[in-house]
N, C-alpha and C positions, 0 to 999 in steps of 0.2 A: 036549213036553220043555222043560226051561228050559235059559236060554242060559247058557254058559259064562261066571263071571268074573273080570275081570283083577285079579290080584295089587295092583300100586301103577300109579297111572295117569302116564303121563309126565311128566317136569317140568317146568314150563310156562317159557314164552320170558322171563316178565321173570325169576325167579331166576336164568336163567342169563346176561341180560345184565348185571345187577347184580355176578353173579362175575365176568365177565369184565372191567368198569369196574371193580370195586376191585380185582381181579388188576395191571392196567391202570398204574391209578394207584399202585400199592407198588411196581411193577418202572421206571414212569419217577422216582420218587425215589428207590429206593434204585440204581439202573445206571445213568438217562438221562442224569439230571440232573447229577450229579457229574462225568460225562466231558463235556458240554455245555460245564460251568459252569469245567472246567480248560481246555480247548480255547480259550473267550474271554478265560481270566480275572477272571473274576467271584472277588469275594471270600466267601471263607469265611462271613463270618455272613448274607451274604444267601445266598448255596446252603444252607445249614444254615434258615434262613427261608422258600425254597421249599420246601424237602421236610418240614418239619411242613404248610403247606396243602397239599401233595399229599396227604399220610398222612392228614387229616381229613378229605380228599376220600373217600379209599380207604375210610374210617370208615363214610361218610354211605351209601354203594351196597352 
């Protein structure tokens, strides 16, 4: 008899840790970092300058 087969085979470990690193990295720019960067006082164009390297972080994964 031939064996039975599977439909799609599970999703392997790095696509999912790549979603979860740029999931990762969009949620500490667009949530972390803003409430971080009010908390210390950090100014606006450099928090607006972290959070584009975050986001092309978030890109790269």
């Amino acid at each position: 008899m031939s064996q039975p087969q599977t439909a799609n085979p599970p999703a392997s470990q790095p696509e999912m840790a790549s979603l979860l690193m740029g999931a990762g990295f969009a949620l500490a720019s667009l949530i972390i970092l803003p409430a971080v960067a009010q908390k210390i006082g950090m100014g606006s164009s450099l928090t607006i300058a972290l959070r584009g390297v975050l986001m092309r972080a978030a890109n790269r994964f």
